[in-house]
VMD Tcl script that builds the backbone (N, CA, C; Angstrom):
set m [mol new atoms 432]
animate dup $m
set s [atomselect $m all]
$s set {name element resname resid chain x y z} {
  {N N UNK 1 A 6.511 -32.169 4.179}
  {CA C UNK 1 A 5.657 -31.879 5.321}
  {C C UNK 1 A 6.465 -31.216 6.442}
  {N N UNK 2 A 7.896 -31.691 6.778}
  {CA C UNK 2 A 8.684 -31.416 7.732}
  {C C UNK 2 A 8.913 -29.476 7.364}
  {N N UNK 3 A 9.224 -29.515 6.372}
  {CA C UNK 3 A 9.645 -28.176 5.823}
  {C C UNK 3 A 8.280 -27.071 6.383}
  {N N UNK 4 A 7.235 -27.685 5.559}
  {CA C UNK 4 A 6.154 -27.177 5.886}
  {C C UNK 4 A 6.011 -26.364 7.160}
  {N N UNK 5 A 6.444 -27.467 8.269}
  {CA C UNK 5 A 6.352 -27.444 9.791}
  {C C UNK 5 A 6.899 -25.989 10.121}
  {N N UNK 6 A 7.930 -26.703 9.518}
  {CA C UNK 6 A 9.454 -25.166 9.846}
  {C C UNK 6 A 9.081 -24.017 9.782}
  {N N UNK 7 A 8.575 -23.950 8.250}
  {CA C UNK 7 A 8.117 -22.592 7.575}
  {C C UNK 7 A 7.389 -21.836 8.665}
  {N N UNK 8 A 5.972 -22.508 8.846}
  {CA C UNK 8 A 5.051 -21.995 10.089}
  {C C UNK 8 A 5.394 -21.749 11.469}
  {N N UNK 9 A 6.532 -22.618 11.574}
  {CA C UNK 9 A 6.880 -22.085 13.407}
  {C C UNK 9 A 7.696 -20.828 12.711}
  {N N UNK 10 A 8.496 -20.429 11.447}
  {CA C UNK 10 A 9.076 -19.387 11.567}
  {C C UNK 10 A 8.286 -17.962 11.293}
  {N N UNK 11 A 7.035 -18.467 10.866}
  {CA C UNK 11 A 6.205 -17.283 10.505}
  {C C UNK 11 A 5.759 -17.176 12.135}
  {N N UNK 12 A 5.119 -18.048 12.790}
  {CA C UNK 12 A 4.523 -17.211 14.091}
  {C C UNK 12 A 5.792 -17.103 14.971}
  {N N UNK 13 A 7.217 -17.076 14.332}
  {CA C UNK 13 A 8.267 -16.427 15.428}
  {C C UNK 13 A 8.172 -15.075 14.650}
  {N N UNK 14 A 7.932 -14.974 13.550}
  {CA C UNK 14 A 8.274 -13.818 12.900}
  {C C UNK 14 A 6.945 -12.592 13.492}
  {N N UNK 15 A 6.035 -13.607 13.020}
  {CA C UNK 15 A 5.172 -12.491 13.716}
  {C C UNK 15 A 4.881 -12.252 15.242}
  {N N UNK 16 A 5.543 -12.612 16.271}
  {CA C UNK 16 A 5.679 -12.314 17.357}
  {C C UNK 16 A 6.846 -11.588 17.547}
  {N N UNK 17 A 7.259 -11.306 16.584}
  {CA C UNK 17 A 8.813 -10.332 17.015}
  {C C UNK 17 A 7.710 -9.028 16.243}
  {N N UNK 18 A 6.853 -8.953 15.225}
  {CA C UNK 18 A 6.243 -8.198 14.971}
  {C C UNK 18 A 5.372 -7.540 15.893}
  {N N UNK 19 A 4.522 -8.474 16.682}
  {CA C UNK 19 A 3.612 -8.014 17.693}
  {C C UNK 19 A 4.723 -6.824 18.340}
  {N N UNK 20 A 5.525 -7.596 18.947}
  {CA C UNK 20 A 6.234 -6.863 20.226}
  {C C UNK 20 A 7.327 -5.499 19.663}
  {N N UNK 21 A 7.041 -5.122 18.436}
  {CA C UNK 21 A 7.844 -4.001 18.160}
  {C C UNK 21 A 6.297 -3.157 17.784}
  {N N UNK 22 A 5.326 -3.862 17.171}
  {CA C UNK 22 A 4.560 -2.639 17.105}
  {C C UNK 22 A 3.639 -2.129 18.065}
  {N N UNK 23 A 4.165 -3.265 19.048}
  {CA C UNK 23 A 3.255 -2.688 20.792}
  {C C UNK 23 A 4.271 -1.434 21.604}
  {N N UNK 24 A 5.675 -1.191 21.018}
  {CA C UNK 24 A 5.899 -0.697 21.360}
  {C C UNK 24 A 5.046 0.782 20.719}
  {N N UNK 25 A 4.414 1.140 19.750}
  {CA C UNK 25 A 4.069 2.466 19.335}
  {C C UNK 25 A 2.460 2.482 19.259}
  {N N UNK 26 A 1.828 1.338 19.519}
  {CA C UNK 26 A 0.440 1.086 19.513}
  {C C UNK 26 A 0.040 0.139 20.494}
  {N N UNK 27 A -1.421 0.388 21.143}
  {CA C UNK 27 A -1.778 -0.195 22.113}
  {C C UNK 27 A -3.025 -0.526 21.941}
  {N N UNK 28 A -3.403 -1.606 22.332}
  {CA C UNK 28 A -4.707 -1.997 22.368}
  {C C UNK 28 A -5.871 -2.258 21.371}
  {N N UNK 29 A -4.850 -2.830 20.118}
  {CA C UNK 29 A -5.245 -2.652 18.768}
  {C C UNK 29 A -5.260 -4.092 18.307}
  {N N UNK 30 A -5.093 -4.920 19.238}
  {CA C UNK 30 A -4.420 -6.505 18.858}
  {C C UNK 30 A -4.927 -7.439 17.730}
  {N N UNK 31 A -6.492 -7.208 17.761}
  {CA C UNK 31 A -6.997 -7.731 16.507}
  {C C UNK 31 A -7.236 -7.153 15.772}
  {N N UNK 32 A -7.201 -5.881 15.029}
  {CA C UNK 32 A -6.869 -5.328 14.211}
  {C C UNK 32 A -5.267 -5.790 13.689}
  {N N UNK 33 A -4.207 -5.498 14.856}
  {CA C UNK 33 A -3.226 -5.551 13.639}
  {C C UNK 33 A -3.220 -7.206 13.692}
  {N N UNK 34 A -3.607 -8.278 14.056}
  {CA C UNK 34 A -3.849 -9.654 13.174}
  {C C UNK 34 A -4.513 -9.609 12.154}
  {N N UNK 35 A -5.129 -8.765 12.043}
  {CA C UNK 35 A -5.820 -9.182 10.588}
  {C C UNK 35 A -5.530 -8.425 9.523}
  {N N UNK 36 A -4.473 -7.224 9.488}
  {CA C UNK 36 A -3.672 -6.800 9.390}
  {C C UNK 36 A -2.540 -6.970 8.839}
  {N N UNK 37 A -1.884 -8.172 9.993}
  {CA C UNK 37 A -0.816 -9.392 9.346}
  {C C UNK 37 A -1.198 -10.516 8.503}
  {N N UNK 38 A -2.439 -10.821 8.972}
  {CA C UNK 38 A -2.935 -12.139 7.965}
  {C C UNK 38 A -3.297 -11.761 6.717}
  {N N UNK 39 A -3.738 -10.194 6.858}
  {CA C UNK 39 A -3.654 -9.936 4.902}
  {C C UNK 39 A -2.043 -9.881 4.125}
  {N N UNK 40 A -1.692 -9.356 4.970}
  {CA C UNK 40 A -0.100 -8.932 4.767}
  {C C UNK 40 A 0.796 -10.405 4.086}
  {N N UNK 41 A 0.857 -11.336 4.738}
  {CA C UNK 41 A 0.841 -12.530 5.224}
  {C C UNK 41 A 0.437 -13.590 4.006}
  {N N UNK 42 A -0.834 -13.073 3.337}
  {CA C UNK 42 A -1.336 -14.127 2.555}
  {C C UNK 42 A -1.431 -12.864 1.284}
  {N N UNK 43 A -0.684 -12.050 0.831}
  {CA C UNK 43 A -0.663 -10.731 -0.343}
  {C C UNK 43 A -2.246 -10.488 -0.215}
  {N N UNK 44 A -2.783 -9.936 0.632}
  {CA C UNK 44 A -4.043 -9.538 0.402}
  {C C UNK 44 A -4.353 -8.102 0.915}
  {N N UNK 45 A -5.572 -7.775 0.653}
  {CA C UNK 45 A -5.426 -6.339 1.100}
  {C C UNK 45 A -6.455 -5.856 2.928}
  {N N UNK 46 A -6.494 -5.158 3.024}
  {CA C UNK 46 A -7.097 -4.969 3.945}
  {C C UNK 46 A -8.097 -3.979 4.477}
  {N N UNK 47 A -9.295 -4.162 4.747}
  {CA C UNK 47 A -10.033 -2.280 4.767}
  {C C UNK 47 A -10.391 -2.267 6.462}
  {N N UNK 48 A -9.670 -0.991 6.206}
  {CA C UNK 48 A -10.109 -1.123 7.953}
  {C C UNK 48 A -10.631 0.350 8.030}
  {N N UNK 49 A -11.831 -0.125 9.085}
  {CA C UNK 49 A -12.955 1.122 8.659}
  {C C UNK 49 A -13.077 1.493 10.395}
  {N N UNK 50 A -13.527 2.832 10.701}
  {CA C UNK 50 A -12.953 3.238 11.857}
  {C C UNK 50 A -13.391 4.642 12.210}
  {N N UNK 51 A -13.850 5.489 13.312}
  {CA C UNK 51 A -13.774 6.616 13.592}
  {C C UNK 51 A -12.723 7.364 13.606}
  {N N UNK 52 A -12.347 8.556 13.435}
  {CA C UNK 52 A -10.622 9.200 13.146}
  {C C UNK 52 A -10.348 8.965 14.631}
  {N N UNK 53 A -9.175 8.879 14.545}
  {CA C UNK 53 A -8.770 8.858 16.057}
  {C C UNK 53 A -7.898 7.211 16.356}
  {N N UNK 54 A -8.725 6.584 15.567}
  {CA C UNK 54 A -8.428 5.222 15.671}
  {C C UNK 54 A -6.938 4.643 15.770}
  {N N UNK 55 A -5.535 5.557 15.790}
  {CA C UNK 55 A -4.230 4.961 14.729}
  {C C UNK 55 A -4.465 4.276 13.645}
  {N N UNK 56 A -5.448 4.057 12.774}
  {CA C UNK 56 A -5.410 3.333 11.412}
  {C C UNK 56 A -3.793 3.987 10.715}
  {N N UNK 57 A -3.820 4.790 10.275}
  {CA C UNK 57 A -2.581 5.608 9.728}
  {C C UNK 57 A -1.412 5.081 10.447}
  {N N UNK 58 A -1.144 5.622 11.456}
  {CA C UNK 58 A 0.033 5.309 12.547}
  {C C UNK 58 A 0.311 3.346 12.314}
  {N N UNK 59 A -0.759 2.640 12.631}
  {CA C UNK 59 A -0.576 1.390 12.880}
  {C C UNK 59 A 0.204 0.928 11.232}
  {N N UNK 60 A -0.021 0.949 9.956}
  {CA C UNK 60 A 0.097 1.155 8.979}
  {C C UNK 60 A 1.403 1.386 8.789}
  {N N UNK 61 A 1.605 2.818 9.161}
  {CA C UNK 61 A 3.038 3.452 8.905}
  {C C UNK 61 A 4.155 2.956 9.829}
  {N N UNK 62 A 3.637 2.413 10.737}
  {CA C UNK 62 A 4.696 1.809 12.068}
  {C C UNK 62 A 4.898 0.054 11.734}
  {N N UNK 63 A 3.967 -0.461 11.205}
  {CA C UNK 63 A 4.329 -2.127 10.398}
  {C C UNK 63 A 5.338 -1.500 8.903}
  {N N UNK 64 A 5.173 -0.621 8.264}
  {CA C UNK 64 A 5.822 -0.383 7.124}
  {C C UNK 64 A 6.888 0.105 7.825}
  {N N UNK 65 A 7.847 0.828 8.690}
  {CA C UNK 65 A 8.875 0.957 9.153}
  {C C UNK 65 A 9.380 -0.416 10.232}
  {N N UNK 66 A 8.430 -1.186 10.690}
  {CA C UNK 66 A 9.208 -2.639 11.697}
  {C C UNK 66 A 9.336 -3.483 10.305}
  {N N UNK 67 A 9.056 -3.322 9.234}
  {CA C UNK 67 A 8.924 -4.539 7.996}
  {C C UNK 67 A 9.806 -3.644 6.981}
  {N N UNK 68 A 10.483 -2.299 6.799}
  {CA C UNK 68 A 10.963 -1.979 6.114}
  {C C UNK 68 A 10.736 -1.902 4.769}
  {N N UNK 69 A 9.410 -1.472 4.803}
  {CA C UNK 69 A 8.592 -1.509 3.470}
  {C C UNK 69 A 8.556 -0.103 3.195}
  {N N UNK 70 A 8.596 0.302 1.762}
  {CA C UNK 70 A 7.802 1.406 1.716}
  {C C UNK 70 A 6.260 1.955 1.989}
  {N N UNK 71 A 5.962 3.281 2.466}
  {CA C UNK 71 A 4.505 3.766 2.913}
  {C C UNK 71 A 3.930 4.422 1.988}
  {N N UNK 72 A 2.753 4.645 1.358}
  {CA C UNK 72 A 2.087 5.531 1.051}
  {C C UNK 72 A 0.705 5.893 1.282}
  {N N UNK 73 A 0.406 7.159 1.376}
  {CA C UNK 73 A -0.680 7.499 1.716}
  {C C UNK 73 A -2.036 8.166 0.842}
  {N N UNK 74 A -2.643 7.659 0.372}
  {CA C UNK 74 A -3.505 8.402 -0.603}
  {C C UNK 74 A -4.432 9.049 -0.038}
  {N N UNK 75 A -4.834 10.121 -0.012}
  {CA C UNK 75 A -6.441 11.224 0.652}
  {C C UNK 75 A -7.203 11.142 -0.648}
  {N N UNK 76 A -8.230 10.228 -0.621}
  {CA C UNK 76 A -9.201 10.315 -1.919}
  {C C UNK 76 A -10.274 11.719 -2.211}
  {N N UNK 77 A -10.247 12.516 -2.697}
  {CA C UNK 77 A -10.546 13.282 -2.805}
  {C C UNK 77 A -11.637 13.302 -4.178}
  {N N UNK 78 A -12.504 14.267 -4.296}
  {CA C UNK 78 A -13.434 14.025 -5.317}
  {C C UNK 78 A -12.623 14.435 -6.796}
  {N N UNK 79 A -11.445 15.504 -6.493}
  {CA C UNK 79 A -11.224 15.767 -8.040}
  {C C UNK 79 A -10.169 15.054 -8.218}
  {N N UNK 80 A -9.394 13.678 -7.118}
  {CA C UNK 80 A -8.247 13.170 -7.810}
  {C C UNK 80 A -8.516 12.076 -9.241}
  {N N UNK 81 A -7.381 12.511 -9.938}
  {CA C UNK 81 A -7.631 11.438 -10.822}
  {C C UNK 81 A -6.781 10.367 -10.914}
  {N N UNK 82 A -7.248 9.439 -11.790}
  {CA C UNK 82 A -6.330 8.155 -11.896}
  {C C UNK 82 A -5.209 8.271 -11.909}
  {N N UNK 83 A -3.914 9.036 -12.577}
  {CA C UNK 83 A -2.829 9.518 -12.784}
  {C C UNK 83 A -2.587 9.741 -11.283}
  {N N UNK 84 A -3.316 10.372 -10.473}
  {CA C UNK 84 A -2.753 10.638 -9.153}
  {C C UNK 84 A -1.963 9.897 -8.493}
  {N N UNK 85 A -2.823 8.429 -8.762}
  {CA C UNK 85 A -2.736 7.310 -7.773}
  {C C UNK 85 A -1.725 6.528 -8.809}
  {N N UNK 86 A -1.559 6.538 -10.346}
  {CA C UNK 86 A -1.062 5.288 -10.431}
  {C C UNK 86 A 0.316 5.243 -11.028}
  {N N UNK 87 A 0.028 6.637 -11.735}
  {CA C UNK 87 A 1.565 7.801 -12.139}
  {C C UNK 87 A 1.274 8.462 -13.340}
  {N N UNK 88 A 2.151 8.734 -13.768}
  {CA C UNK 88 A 2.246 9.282 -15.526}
  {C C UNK 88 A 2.948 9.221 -16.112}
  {N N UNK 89 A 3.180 10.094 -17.706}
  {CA C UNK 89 A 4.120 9.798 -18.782}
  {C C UNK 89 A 4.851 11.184 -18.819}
  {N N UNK 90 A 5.926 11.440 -18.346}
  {CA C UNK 90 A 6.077 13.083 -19.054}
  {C C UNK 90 A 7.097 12.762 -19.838}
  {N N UNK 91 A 7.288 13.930 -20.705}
  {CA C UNK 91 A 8.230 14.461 -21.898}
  {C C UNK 91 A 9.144 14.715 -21.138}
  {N N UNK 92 A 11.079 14.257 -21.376}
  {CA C UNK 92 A 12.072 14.680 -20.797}
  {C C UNK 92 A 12.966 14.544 -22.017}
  {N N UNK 93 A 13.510 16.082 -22.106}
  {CA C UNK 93 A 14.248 16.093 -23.365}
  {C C UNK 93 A 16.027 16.285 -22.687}
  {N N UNK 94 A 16.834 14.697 -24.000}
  {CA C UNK 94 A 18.199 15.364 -22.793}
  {C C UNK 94 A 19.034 16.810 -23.669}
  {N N UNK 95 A 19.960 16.567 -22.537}
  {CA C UNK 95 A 20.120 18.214 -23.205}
  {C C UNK 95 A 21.432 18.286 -23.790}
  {N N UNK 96 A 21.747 17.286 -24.224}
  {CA C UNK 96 A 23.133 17.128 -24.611}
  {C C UNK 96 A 22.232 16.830 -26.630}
  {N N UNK 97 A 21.864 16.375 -26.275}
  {CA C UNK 97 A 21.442 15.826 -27.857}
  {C C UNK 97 A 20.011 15.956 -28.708}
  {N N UNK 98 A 19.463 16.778 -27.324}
  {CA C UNK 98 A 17.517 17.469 -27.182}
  {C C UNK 98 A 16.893 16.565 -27.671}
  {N N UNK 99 A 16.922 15.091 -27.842}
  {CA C UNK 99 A 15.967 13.837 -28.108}
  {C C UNK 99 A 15.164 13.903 -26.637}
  {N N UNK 100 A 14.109 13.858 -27.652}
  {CA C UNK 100 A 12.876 13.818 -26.559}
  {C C UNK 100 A 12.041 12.274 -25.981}
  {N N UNK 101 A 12.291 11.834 -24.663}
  {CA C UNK 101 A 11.718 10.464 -24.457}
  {C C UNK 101 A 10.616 10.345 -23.485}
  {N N UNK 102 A 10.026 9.746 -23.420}
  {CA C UNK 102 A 8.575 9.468 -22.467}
  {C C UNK 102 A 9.324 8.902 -20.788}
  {N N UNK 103 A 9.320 9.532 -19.734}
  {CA C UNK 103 A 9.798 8.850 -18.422}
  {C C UNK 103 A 8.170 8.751 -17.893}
  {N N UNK 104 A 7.968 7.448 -17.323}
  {CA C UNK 104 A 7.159 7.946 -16.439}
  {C C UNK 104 A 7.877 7.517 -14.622}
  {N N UNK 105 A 6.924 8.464 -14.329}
  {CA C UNK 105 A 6.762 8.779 -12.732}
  {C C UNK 105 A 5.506 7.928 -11.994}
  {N N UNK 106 A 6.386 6.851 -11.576}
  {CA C UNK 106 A 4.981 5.765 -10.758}
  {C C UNK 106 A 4.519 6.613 -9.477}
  {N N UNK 107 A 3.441 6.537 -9.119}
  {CA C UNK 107 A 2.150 7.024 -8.590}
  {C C UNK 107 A 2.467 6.034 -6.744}
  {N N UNK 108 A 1.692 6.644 -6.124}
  {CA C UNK 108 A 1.611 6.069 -4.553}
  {C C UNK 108 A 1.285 4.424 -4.335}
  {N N UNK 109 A 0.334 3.943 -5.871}
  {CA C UNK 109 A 0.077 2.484 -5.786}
  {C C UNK 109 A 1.432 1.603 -5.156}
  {N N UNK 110 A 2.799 2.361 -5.932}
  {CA C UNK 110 A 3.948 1.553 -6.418}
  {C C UNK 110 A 4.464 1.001 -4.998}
  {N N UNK 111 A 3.970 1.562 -3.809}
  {CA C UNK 111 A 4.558 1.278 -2.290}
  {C C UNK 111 A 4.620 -0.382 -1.480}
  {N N UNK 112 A 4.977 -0.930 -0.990}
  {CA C UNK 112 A 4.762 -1.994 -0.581}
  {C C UNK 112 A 3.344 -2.024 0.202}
  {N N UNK 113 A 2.977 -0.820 0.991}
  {CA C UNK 113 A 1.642 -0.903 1.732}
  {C C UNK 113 A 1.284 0.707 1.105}
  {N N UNK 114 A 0.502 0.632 1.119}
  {CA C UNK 114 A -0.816 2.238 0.342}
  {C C UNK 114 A -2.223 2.067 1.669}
  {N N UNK 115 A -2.004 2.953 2.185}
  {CA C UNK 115 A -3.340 3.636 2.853}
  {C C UNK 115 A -3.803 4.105 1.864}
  {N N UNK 116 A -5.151 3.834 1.764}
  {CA C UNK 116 A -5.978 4.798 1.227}
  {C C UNK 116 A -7.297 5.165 2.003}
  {N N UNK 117 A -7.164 6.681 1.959}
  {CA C UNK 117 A -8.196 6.933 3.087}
  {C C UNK 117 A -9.503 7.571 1.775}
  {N N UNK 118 A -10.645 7.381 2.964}
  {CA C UNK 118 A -11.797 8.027 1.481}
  {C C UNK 118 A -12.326 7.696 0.692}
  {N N UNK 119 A -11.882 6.400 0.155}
  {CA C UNK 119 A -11.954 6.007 -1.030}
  {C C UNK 119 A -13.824 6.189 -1.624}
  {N N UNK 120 A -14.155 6.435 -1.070}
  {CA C UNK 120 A -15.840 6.774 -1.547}
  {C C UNK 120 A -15.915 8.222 -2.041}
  {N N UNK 121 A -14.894 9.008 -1.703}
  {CA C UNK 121 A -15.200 10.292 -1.990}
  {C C UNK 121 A -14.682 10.587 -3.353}
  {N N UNK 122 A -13.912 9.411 -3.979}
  {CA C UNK 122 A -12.906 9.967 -5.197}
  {C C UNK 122 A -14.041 9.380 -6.355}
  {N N UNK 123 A -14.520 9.682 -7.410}
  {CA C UNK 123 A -15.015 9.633 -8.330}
  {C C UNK 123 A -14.818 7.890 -8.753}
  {N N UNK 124 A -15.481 7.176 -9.766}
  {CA C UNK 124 A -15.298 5.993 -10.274}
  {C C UNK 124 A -14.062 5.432 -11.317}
  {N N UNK 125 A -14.258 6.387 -11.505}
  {CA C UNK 125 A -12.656 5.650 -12.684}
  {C C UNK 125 A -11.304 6.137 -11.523}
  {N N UNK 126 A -11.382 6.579 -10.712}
  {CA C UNK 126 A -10.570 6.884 -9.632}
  {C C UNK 126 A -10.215 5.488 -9.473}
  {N N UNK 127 A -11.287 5.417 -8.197}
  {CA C UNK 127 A -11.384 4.002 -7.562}
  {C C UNK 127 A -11.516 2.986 -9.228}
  {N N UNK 128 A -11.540 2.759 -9.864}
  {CA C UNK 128 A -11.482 1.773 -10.282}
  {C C UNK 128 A -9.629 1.711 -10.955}
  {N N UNK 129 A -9.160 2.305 -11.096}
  {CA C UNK 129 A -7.726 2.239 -11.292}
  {C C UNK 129 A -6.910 2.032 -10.047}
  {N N UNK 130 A -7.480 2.622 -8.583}
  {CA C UNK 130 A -7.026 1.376 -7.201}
  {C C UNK 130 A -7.494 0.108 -7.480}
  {N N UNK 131 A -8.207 -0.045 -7.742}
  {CA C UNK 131 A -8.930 -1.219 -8.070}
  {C C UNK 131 A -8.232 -2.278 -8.674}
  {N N UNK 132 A -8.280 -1.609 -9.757}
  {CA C UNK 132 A -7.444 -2.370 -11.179}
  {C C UNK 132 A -6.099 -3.284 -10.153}
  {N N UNK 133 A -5.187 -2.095 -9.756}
  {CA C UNK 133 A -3.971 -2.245 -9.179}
  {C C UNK 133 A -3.755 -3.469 -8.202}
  {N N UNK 134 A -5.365 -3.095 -7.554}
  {CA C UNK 134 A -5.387 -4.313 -6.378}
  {C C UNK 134 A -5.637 -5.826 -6.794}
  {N N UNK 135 A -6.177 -5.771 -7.523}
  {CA C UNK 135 A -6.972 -7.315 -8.398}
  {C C UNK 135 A -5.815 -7.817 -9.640}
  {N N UNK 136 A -5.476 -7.360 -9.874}
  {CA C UNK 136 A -4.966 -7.485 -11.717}
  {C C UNK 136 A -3.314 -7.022 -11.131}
  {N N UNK 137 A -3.013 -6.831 -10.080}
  {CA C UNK 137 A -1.843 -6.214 -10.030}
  {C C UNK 137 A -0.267 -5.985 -11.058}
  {N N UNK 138 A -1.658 -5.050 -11.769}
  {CA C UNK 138 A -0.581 -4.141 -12.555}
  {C C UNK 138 A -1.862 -2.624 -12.717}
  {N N UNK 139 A -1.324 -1.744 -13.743}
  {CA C UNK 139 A -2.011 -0.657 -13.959}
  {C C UNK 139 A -2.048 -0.304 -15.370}
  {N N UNK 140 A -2.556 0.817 -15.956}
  {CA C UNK 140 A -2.997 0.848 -17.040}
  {C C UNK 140 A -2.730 2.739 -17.082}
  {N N UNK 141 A -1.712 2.904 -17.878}
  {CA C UNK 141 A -1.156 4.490 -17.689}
  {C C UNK 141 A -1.165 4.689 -19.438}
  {N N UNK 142 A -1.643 5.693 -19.730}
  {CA C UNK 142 A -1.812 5.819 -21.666}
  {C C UNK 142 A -2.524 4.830 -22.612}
  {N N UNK 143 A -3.172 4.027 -21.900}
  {CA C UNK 143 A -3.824 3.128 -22.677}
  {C C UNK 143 A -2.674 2.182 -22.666}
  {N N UNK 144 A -1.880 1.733 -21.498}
  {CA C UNK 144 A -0.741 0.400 -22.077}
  {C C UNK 144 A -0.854 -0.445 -20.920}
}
mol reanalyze $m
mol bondsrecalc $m
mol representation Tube
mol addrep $m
């Protein structure tokens, strides 16, 4: 129980050293970025829905640089496809011995935080391979 205690006073020290670095680049956003942190906080995700203008992006990209996470940004678009978002398989032959092997190249999912803006505009098996990623966290690239 004591431990318990600890843990929690060090999370709301932690996240008050958070507040006060991302007030330095954003203003007036306070419950947004709590809920924000409380997805963050508990591995969950977050949709934050908004007129442009809002810093959604900025607020995002400025917790992924005070937390030292990687960023990514997805623009859902109607012709992206699944591969966009989650990666692929290519052919890389070496050249010393021309054996040919499968590398793949992980996709924007792979980031510690992923904006995704749009997401209504990208087709269904689109969104359902964010999807996949978000729920099931893993992905599904060649049928594997």
């Amino acid at each position: 129980m004591e431990t318990e205690i600890r843990q929690l006073e060090e999370l709301g020290r932690i996240k008050e050293q958070i507040y006060q670095q991302i007030h330095k680049v954003i203003v007036g956003q306070d419950k947004i970025i709590e809920k924000i942190l409380i997805g963050l906080f508990s591995c969950g995700h977050c949709l934050l829905i908004g007129v442009p203008g809002l810093a959604k992006t900025l607020m995002v990209k400025t917790l992924s640089q005070i937390l030292d996470l990687s960023f990514k940004r997805i623009q859902f678009t109607p012709d992206l496809m699944p591969s966009d978002i989650t990666g692929t398989e290519i052919i890389e032959q070496d050249k010393t011995t021309f054996e040919r092997k499968f590398r793949f190249i992980k996709g924007p999912v792979f980031a510690n935080l992923v904006l995704a803006d749009e997401i209504n505009r990208a087709p269904p098996k689109t969104q359902s391979a964010l999807l996949e990623s978000m729920q099931e966290l893993q992905v599904t690239v060649g049928g594997k």
